[in-house]
N, C-alpha and C positions, 0 to 999 in steps of 0.2 A: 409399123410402129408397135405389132405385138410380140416380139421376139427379145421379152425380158428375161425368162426363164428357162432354160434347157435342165428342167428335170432328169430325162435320161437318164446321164451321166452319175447321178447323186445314187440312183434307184439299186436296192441290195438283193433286189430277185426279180424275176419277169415268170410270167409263166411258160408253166412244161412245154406248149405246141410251141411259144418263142424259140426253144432250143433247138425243136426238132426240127424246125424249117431249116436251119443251118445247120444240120447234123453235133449237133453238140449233146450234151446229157448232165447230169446231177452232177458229175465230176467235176464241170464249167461254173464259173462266176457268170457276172453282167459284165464285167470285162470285157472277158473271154470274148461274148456273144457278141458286144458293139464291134469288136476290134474284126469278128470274122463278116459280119451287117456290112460293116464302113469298108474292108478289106484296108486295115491297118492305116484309117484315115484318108483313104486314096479316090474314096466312090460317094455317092449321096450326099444329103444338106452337110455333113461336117467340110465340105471342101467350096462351100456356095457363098462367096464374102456378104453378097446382101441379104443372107442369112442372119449372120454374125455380124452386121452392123444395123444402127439405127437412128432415132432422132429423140431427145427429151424435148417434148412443146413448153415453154410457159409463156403464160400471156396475163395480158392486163385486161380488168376491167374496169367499166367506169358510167355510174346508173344503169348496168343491164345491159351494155353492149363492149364489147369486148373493142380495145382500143389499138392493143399490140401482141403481136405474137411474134416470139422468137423460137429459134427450132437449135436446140445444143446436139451435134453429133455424136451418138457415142459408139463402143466397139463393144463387143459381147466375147472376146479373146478366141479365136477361129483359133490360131496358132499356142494358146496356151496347153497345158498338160489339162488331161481331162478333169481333175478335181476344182483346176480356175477358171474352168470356161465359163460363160451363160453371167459374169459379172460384169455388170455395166459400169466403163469407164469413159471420163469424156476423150473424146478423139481430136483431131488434129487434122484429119483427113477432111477433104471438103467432098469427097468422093458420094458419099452417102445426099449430101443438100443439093449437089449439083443430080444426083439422079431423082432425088424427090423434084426437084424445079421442073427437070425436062417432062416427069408424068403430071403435072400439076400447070403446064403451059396449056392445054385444050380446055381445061377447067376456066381459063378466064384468071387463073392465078397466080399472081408473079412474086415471087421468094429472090431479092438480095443476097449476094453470100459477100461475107465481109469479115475481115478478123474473126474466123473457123467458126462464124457462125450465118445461122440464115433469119432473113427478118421478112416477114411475110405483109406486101403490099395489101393494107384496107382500104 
């Protein structure tokens, strides 16, 4: 649930040793340096979906004890151009609720998925 922000991508300089680890230098952007890190999108978290997806919780409460909770799935754009990624839109996919349910079964906690959402057994 904490994968709202992919700064990264936005950042307009990293530092000197960043470059040097990939042979790069002053001439390079952050570009430059993601694209040779990722090797052009192809290796590390930019290719990992449950990266790039997630859950929005809301829930009810009612005197102090929380009554309902729903789980909205949403995507953080894995496949968009870098300037779109890391923006949370709702999704479609049940993929994300159905993997939350199966880590969330040894807990004693049972998550519904129903109309591309999940509703969390009290």
């Amino acid at each position: 649930m904490g994968n709202f922000i992919f700064q990264n991508d936005t950042m307009v300089k990293q530092p000197s040793d960043f470059y040097d680890k990939f042979g790069l230098n002053h001439s390079n952007n952050v570009a430059d340096l993601y694209d040779v890190r990722a090797n052009k999108d192809s290796i590390g978290f930019v290719i990992d979906d449950k990266i790039w997806s997630s859950i929005i919780p809301i829930w009810k409460m009612k005197e102090g004890n929380m009554f309902e909770l729903t789980l909205y799935p949403i995507d953080l754009g894995m496949k968009q151009p870098r300037s779109q990624r890391g923006w949370p839109k709702l999704s479609s996919r049940n993929t994300t609720l159905m993997y939350l349910r199966e880590l969330s079964l040894p807990f004693g906690t049972s998550i519904q998925i129903a109309d591309g959402v999940g509703k969390v057994q009290l």
